[in-house]
The first five atom37 places (N, CA, C, CB, O) and aatype in JSON, in Angstrom:
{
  "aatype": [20, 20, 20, 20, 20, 20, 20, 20, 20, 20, 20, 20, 20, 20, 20, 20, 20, 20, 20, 20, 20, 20, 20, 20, 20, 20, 20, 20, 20, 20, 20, 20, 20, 20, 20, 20, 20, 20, 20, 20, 20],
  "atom_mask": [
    [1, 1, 1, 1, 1],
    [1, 1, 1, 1, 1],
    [1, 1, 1, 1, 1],
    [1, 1, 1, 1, 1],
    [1, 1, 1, 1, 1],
    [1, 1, 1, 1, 1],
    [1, 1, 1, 1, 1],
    [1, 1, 1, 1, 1],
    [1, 1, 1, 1, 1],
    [1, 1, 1, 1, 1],
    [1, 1, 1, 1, 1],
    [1, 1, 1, 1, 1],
    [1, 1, 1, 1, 1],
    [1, 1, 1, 1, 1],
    [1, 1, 1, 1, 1],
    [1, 1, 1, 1, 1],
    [1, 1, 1, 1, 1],
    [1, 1, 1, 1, 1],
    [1, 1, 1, 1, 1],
    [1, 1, 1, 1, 1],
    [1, 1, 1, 1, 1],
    [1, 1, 1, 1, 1],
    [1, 1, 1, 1, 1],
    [1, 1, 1, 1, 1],
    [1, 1, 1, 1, 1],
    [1, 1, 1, 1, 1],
    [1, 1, 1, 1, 1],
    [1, 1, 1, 1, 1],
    [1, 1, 1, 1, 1],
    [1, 1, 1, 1, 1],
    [1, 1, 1, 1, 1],
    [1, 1, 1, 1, 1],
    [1, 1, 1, 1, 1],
    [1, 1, 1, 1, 1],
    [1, 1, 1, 1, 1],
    [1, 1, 1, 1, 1],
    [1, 1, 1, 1, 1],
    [1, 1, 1, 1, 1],
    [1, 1, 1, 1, 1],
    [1, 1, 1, 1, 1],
    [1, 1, 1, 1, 1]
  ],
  "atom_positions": [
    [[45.78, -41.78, 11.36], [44.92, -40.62, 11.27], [43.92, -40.59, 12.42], [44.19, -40.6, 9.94], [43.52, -39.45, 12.67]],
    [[43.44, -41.52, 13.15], [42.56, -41.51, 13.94], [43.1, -41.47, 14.96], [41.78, -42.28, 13.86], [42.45, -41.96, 15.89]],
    [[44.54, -40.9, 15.32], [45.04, -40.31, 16.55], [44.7, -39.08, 16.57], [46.37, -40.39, 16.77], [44.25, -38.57, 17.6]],
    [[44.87, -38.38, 15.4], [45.31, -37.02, 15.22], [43.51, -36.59, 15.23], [46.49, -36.66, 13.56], [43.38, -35.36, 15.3]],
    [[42.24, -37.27, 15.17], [40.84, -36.64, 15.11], [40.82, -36.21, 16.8], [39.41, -37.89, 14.5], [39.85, -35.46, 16.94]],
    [[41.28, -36.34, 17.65], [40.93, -35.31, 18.53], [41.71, -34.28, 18.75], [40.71, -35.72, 19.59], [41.94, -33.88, 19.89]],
    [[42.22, -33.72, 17.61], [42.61, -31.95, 17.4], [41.12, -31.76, 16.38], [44.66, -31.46, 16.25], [40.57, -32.28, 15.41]],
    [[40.95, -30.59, 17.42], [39.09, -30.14, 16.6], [39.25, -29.52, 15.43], [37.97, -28.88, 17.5], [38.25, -29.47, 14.71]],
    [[40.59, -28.85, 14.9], [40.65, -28.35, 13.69], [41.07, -29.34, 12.45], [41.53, -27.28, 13.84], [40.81, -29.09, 11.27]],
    [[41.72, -30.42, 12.89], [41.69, -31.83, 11.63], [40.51, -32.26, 11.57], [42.57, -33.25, 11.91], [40.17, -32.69, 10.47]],
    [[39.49, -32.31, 12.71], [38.15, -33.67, 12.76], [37.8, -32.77, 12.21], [37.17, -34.49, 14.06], [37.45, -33.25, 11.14]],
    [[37.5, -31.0, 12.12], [36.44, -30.45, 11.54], [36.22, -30.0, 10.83], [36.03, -30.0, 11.8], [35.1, -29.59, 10.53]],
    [[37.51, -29.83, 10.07], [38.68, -28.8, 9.08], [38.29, -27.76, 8.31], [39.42, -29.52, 8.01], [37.84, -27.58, 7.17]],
    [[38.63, -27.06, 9.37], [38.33, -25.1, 9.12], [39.33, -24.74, 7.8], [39.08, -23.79, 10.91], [39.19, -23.64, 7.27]],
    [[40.09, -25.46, 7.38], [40.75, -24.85, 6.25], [40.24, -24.99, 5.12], [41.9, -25.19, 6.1], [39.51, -25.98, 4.98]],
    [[40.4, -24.22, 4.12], [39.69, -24.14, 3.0], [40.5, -24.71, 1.95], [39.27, -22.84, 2.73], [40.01, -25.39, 1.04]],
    [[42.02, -24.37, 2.1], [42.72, -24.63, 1.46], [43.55, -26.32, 1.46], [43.3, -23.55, 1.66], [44.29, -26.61, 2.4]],
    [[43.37, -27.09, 0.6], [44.19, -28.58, 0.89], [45.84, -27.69, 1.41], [44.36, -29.94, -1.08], [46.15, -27.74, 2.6]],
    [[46.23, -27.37, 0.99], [47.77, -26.88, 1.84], [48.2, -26.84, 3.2], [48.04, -25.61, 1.68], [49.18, -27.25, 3.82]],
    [[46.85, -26.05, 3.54], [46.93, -25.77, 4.88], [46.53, -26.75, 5.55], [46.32, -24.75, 5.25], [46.94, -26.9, 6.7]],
    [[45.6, -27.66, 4.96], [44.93, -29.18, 5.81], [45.79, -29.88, 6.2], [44.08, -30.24, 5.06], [45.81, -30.5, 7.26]],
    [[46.79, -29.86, 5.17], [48.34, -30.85, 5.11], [48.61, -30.42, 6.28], [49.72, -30.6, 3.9], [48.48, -30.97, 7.37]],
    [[49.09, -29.12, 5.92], [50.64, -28.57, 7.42], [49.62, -28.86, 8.38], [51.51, -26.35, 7.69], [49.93, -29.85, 9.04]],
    [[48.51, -28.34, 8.71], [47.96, -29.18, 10.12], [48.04, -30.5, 10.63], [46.75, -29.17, 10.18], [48.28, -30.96, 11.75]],
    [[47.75, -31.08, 9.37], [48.05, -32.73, 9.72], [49.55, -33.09, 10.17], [47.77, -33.69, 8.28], [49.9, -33.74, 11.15]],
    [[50.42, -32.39, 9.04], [51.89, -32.48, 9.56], [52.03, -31.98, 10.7], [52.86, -31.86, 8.79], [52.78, -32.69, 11.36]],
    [[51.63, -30.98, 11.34], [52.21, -30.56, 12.67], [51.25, -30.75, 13.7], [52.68, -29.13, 12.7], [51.14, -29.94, 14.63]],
    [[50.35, -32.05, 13.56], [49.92, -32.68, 14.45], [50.71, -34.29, 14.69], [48.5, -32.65, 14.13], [50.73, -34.91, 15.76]],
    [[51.18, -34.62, 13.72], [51.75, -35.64, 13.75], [53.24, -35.53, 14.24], [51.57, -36.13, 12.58], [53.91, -36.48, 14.64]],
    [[53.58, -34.41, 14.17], [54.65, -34.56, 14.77], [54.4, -33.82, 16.11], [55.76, -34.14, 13.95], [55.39, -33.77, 16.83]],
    [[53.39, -33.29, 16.54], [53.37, -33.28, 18.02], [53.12, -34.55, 18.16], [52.4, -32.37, 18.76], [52.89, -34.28, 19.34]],
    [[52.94, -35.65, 18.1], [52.17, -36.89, 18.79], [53.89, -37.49, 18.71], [50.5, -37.93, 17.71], [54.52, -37.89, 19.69]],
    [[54.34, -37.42, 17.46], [55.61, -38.18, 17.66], [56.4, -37.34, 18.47], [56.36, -38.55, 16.37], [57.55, -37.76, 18.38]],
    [[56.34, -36.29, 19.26], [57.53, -35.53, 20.08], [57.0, -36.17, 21.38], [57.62, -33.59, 20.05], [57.71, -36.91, 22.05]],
    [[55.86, -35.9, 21.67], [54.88, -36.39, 22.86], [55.42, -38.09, 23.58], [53.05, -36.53, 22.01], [55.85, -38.52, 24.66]],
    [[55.0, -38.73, 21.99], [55.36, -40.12, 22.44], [57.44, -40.51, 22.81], [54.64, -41.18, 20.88], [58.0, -41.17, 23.69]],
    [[57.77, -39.99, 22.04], [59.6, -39.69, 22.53], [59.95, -39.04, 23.47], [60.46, -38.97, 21.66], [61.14, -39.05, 23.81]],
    [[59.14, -38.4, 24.05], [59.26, -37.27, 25.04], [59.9, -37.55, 26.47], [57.87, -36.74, 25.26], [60.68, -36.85, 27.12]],
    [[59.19, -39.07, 26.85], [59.18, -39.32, 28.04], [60.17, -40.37, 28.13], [57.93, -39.59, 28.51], [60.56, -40.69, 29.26]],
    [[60.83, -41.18, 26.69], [61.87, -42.12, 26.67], [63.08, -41.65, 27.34], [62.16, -42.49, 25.35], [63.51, -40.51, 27.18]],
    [[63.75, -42.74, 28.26], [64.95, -42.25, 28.64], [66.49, -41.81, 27.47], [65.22, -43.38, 29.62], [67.53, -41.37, 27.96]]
  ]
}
């Protein structure tokens, strides 16, 4: 989780709704895991 606090909308979390907190979290985590695979040969 303390990869994903420098997206300003997880550290600060504008959502109101737990649902939506999730899918942010989910589709921050999987940008970090595309990011980190990204550059593997």
């Amino acid at each position: 989780f303390c990869s994903l606090k420098h997206f300003r909308r997880i550290a600060t979390r504008f959502d109101k709704l737990a649902r939506n907190f999730l899918a942010t979290v989910l589709l921050g985590s999987a940008r970090l895991w595309l990011q980190a695979y990204e550059s593997t040969p």
